[in-house]
Backbone of each chain as ProteinMPNN parsed JSONL, in Angstrom:
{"seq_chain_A": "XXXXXXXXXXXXXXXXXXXXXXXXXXXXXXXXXXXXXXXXXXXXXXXXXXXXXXXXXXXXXXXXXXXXXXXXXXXXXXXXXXXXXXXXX", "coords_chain_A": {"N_chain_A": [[0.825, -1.207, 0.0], [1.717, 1.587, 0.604], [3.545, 1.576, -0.71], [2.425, 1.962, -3.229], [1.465, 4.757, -3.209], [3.815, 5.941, -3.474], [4.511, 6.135, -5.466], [2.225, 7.366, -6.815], [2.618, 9.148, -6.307], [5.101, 10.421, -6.745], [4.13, 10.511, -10.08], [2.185, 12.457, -10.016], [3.614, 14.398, -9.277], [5.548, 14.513, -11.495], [3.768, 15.251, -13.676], [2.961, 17.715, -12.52], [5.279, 19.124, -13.105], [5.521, 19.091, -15.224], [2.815, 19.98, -16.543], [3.405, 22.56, -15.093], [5.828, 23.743, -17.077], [4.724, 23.393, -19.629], [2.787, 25.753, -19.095], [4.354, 27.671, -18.591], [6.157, 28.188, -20.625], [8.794, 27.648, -21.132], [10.496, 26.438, -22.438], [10.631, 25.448, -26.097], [7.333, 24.754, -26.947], [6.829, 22.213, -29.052], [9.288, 21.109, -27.718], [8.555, 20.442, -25.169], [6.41, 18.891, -25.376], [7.119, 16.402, -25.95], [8.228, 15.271, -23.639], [5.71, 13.452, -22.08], [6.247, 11.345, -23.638], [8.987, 10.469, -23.612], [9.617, 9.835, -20.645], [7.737, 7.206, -21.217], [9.44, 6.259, -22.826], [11.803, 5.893, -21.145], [10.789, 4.568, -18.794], [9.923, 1.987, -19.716], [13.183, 1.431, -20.902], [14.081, 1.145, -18.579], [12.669, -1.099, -17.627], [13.348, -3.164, -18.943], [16.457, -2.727, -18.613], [16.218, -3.986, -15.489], [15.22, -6.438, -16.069], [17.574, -7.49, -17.572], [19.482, -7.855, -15.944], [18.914, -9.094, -13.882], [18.794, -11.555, -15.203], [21.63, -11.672, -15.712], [22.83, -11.98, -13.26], [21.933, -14.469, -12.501], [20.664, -16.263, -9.812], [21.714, -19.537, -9.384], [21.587, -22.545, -7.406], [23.806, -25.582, -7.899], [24.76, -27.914, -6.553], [22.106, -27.847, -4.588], [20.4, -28.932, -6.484], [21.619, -31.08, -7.147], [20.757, -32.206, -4.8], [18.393, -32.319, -4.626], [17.655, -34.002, -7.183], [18.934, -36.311, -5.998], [17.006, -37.252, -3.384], [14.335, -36.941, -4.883], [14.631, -39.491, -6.178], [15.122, -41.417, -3.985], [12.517, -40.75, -2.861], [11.168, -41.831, -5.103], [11.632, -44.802, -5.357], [11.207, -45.254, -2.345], [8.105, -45.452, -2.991], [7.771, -47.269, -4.935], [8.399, -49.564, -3.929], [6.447, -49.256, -1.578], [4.43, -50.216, -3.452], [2.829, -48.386, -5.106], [1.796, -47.148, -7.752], [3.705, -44.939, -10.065], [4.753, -44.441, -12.56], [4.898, -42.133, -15.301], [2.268, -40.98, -16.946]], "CA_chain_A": [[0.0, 0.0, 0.0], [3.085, 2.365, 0.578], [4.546, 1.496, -2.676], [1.485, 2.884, -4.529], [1.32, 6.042, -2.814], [4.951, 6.723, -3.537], [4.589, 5.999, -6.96], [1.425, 7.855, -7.31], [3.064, 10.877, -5.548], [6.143, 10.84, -8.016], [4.049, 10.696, -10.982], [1.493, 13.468, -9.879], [5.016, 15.482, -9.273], [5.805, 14.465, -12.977], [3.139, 15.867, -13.983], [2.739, 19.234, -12.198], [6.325, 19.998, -13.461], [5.226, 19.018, -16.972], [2.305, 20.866, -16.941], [4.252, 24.036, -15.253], [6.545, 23.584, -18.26], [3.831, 23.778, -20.638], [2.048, 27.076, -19.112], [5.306, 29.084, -18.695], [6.949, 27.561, -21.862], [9.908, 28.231, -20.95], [11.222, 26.194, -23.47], [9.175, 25.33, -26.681], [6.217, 23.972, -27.355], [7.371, 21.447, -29.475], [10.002, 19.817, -27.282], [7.953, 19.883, -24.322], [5.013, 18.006, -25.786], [8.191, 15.121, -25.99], [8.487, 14.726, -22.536], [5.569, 12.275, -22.004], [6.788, 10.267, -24.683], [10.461, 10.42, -23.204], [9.201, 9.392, -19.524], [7.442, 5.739, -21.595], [10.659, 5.285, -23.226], [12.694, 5.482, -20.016], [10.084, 3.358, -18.239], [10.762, 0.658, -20.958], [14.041, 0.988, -20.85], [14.321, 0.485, -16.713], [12.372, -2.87, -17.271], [14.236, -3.891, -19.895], [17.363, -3.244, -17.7], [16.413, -4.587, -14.848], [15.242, -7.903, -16.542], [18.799, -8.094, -18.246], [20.505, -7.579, -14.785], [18.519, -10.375, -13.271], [19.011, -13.008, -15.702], [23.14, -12.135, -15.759], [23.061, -12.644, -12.157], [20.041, -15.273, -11.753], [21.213, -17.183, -8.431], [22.116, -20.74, -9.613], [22.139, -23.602, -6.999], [24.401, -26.625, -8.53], [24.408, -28.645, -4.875], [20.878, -27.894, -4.015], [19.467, -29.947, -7.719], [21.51, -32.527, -6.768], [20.329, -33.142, -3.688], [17.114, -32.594, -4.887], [17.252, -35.235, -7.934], [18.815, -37.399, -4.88], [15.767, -37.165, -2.999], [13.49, -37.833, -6.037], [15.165, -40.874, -6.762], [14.559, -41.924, -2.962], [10.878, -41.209, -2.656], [10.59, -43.211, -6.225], [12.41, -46.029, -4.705], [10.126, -45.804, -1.217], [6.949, -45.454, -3.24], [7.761, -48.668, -5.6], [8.656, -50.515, -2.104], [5.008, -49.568, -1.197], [3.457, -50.724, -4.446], [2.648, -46.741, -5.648], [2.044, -47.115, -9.49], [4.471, -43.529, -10.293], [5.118, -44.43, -14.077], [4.461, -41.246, -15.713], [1.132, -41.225, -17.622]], "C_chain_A": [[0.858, 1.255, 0.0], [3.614, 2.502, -0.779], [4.143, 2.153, -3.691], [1.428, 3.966, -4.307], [2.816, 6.834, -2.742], [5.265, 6.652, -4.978], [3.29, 6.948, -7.567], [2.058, 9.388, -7.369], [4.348, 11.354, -6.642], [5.575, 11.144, -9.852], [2.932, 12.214, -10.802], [2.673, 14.471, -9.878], [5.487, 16.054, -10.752], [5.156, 15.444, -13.596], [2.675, 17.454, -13.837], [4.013, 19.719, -13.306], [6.123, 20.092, -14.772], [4.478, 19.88, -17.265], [2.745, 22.867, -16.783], [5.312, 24.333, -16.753], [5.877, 24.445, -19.231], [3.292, 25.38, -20.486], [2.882, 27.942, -19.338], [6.053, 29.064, -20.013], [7.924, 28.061, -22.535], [11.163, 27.699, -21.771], [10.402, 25.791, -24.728], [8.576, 24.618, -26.668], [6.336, 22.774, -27.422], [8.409, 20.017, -28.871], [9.305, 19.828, -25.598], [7.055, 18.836, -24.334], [6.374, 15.932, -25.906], [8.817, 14.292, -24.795], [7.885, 13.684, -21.773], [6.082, 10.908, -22.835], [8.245, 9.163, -23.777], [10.253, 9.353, -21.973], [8.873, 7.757, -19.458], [8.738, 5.497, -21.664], [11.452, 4.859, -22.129], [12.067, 4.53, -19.145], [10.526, 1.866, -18.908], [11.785, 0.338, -20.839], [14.587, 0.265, -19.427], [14.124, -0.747, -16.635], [13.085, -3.673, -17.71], [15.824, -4.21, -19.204], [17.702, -3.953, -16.866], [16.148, -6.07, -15.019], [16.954, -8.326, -17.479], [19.593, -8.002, -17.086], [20.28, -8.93, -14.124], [18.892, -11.486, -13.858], [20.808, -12.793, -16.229], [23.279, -12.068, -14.005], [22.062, -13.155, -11.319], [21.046, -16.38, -10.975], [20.633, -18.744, -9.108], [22.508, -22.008, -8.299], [22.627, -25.095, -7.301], [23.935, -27.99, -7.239], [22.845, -29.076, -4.602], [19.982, -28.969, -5.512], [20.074, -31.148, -7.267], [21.207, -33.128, -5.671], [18.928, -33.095, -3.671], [16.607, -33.553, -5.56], [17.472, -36.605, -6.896], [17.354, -38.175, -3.606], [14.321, -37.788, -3.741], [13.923, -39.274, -6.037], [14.437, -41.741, -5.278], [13.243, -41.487, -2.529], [10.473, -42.011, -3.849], [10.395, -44.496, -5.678], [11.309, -46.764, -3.327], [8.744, -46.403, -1.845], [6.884, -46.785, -3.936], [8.023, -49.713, -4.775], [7.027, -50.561, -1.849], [4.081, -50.366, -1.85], [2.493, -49.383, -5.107], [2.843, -47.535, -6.989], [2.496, -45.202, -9.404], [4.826, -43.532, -11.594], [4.091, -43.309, -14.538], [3.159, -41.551, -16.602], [0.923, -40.727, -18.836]], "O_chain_A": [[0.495, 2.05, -0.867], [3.959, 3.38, -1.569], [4.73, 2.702, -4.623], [1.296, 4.596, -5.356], [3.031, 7.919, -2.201], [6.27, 7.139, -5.496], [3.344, 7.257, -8.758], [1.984, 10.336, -8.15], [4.441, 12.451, -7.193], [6.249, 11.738, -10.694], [3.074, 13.04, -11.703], [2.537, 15.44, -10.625], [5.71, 17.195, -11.156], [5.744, 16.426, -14.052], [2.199, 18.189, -14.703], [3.79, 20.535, -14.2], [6.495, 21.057, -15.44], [4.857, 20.72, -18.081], [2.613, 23.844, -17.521], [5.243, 25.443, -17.279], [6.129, 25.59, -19.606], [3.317, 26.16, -21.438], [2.637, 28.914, -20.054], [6.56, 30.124, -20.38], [8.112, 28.574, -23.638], [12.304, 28.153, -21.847], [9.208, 25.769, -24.429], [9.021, 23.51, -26.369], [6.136, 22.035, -26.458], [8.461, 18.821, -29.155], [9.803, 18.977, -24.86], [6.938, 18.001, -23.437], [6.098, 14.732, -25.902], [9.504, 13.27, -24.773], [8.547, 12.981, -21.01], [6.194, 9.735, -22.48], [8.421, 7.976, -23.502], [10.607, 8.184, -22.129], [9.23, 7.008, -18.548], [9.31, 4.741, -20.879], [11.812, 3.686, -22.03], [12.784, 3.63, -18.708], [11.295, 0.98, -18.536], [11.968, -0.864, -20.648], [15.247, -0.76, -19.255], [14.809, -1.545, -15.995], [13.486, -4.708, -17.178], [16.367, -5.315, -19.162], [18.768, -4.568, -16.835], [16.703, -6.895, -14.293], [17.225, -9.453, -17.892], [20.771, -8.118, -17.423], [21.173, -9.733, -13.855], [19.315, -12.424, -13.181], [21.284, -13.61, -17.017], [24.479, -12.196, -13.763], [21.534, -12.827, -10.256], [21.918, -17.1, -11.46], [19.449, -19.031, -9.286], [23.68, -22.382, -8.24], [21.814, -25.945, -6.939], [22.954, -28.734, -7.227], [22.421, -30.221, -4.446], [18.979, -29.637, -5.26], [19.407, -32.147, -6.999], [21.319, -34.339, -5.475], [18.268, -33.722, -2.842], [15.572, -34.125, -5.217], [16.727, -37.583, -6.825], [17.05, -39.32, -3.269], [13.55, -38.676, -3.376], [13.062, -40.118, -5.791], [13.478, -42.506, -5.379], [12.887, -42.125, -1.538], [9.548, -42.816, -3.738], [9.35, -45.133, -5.548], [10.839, -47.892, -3.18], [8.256, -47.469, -1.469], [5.955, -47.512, -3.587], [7.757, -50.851, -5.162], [6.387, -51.612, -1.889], [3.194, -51.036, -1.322], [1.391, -49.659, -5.58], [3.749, -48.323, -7.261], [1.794, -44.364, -8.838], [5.318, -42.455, -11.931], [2.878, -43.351, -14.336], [3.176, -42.72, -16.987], [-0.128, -40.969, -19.43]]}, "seq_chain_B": "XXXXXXXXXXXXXXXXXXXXXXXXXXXXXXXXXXXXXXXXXXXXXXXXXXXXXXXXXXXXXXXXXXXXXXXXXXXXXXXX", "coords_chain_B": {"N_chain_B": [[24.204, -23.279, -21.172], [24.201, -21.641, -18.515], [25.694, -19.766, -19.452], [24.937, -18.755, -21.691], [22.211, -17.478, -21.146], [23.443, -15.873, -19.259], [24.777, -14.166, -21.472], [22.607, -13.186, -23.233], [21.27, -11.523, -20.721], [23.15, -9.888, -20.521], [23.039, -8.613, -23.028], [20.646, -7.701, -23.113], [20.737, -5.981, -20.988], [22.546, -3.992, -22.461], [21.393, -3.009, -24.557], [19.505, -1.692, -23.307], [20.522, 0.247, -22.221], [21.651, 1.74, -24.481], [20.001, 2.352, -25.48], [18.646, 4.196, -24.129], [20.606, 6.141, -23.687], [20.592, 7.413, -25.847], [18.303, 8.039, -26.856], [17.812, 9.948, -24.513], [19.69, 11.984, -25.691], [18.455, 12.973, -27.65], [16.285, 14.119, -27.136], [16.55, 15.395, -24.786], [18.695, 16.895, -24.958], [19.735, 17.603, -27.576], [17.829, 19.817, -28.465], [18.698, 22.19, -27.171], [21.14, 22.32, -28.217], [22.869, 24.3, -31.494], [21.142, 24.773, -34.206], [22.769, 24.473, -36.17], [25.002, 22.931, -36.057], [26.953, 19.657, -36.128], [26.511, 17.643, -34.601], [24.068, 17.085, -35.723], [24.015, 16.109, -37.649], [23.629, 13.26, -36.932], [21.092, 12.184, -36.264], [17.718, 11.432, -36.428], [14.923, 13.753, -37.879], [13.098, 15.765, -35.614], [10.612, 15.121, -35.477], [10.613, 12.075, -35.774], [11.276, 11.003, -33.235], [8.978, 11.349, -31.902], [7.061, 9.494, -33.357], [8.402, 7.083, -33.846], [9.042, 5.691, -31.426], [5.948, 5.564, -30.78], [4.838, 3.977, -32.738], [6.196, 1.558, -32.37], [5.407, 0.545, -29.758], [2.947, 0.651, -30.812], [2.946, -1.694, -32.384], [3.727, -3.45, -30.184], [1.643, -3.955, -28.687], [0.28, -4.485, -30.756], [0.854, -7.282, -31.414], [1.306, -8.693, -28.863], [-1.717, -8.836, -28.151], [-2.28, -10.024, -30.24], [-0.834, -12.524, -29.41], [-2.196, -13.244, -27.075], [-4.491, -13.504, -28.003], [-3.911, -16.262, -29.266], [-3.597, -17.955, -27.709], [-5.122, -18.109, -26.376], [-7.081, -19.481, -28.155], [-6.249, -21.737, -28.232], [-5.815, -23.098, -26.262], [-8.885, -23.403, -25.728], [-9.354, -25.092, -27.589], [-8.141, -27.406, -26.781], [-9.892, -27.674, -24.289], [-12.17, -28.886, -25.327]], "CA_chain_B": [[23.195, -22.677, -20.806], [24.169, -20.538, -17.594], [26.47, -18.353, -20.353], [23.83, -17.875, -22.973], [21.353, -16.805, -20.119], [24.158, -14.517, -18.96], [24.782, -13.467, -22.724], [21.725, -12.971, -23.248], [21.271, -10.615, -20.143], [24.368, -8.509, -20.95], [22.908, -7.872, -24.257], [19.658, -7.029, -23.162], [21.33, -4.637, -20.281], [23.314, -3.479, -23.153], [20.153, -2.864, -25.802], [18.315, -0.836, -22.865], [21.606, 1.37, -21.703], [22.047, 2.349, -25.323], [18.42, 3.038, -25.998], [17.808, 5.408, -23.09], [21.424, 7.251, -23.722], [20.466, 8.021, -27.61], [17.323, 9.056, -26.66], [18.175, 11.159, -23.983], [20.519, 12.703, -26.105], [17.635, 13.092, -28.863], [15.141, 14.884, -26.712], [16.573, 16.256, -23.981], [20.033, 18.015, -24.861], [19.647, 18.062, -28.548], [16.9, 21.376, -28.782], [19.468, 23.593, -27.059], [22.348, 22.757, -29.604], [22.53, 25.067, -32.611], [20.567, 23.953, -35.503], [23.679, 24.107, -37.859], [25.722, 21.835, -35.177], [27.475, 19.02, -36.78], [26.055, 17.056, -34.259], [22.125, 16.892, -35.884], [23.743, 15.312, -38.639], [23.478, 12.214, -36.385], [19.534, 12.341, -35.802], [16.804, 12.01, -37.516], [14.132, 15.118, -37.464], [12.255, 15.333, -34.227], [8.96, 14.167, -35.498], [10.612, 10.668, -35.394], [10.95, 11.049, -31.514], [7.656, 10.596, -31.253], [6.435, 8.617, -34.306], [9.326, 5.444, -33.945], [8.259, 5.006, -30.016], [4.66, 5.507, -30.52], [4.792, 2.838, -34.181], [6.581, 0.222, -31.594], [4.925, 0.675, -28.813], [1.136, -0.198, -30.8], [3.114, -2.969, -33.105], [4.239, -4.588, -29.205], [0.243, -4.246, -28.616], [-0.532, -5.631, -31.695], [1.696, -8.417, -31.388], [0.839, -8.991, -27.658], [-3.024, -9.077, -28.348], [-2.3, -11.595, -31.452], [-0.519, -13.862, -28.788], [-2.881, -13.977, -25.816], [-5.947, -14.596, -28.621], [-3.841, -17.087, -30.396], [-3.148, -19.274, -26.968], [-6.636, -18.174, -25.587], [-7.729, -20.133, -28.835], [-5.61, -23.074, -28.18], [-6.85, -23.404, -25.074], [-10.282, -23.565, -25.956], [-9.788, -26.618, -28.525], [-7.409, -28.504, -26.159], [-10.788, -28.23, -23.537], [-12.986, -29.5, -26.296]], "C_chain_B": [[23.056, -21.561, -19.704], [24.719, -19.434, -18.755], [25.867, -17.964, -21.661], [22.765, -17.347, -22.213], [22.282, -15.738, -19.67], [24.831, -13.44, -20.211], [23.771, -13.07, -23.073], [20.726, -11.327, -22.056], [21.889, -9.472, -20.594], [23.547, -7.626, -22.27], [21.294, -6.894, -24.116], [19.902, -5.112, -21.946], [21.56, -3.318, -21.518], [22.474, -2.639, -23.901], [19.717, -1.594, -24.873], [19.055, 0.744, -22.557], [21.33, 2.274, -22.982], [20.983, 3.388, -26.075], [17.899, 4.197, -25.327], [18.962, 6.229, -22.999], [21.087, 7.831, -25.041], [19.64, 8.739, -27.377], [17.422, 9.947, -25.696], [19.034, 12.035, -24.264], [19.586, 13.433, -27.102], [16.793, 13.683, -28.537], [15.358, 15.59, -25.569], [17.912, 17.366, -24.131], [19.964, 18.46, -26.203], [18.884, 19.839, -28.879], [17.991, 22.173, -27.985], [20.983, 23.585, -27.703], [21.987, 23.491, -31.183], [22.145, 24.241, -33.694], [21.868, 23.39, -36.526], [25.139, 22.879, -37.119], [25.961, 20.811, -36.077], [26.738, 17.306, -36.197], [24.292, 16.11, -35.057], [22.771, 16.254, -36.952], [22.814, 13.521, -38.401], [22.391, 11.486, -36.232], [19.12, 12.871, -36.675], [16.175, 13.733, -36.915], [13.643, 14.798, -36.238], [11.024, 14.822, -34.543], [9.569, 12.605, -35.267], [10.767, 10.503, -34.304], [9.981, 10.706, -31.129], [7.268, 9.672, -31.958], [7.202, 7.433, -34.006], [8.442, 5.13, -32.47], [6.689, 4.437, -30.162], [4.089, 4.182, -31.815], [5.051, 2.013, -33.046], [6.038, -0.187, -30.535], [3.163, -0.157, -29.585], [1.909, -1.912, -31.515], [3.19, -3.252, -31.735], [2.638, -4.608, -28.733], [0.167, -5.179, -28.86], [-0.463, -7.254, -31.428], [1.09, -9.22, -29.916], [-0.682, -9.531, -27.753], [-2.737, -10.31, -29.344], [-1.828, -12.707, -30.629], [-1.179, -14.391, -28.214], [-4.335, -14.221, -27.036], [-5.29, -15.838, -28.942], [-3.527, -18.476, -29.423], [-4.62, -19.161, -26.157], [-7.621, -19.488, -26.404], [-7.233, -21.607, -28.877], [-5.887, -24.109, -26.876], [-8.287, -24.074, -25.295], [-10.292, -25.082, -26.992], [-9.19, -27.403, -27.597], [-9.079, -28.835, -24.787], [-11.782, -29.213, -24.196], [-12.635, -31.358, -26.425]], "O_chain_B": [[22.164, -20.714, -19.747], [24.157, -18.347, -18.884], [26.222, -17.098, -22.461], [22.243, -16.457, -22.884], [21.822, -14.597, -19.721], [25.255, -12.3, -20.02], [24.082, -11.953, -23.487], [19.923, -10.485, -22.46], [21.401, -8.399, -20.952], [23.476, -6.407, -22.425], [20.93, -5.88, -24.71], [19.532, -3.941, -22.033], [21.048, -2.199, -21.558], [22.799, -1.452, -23.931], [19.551, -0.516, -25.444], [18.562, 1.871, -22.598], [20.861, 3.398, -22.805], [20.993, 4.422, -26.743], [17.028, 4.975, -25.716], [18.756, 7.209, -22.284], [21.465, 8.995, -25.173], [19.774, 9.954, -27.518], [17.022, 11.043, -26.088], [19.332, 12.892, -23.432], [19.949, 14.569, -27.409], [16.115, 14.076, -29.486], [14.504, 16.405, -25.22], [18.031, 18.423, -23.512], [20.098, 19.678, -26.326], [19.458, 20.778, -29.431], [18.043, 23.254, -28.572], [21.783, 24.52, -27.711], [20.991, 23.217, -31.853], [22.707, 23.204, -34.044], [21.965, 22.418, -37.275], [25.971, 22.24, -37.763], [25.19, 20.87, -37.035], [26.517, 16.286, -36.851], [23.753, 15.017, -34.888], [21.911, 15.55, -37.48], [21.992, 12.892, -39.068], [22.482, 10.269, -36.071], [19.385, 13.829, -37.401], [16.611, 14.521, -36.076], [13.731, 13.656, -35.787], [10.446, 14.057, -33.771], [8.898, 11.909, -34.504], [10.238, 9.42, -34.055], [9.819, 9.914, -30.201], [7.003, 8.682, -31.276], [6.421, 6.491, -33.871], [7.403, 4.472, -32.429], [6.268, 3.33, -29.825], [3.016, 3.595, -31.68], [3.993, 1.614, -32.558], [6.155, -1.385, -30.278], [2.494, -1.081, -29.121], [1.482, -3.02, -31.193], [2.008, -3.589, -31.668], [2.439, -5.726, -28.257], [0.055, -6.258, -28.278], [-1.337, -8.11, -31.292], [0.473, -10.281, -30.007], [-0.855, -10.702, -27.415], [-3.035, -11.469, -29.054], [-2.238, -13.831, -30.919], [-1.287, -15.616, -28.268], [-5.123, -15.14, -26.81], [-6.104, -16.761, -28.937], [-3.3, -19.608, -29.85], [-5.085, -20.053, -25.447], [-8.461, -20.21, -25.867], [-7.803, -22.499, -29.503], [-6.07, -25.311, -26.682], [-8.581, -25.226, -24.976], [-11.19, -25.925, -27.007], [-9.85, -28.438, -27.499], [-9.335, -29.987, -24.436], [-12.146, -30.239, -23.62], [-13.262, -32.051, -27.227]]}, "name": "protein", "num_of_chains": 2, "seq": "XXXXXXXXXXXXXXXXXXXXXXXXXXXXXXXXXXXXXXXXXXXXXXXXXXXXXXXXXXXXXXXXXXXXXXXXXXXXXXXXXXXXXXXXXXXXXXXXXXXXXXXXXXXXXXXXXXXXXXXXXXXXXXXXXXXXXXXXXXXXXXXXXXXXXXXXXXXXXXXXXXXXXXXXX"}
């Protein structure tokens, strides 16, 4: 709930300064009207970053699969001891 | 497979860095260099500032909408 109200509050900010922009137009017209535009692209690009950041350092446990396929193997093993039909379907 | 997932990252890092320094060079510093600057050779006109984003932006729609009908519809025969 926090999260939205600090995200709402930064883009209402966005916006005042944009529209102050526009009334005093203090620079032109033209390249103000480019600033929502600008704002998507950099949005885009942030996600885009932070999804290429994550998957060059996506946390890899080597250890933890094999002691997980180890595990598999020994509840197979129990369950065919019980008489469990587990043959994939 | 870990080093094409981490090639794969880099490049997309790489894609987003390069995309949000061009364009912030293309809309926010460009209008106060002199028109006859050597620089503007570099860049298109400013109407494409808005027109390229706003073209890619509906094609990733388009594209998006054509996927979720085209597995919404795959769905629907696999219940059948």
């Amino acid at each position: 709930m926090k999260h939205i109200v600090k995200i709402l509050t930064l883009v209402m900010a966005i916006t005042a300064l944009w529209v102050g922009l526009l009334q005093t137009s203090m620079i032109p017209r033209s390249h103000t009207w480019l600033l929502p535009i600008y704002f998507v692209v950099s949005l885009g690009c942030y996600g885009l970053l932070m999804v290429g950041v994550g998957l060059m350092n996506f946390p890899t446990c080597p250890q933890e699969a094999l002691l997980l396929q180890k595990d598999i193997g020994e509840a197979k093993e129990y369950l065919k001891q019980k008489g469990v039909d587990i043959s994939p379907s | 497979m870990d080093l094409a997932d981490r090639a794969v990252g880099f490049l997309l890092s790489f894609i987003s860095l390069s995309i949000f320094t061009y364009y912030t060079f293309w809309v926010i510093i460009l209008p106060f260099v002199d028109d006859d600057h050597f620089v503007h050779k570099y860049f298109l006109p400013q109407e494409y500032a808005i027109l390229i984003p706003v073209s890619a932006g509906v094609a990733l729609l388009c594209f998006l909408s054509i996927f979720v009908g085209f597995v919404m519809l795959k769905s629907k025969k696999k219940k059948a």
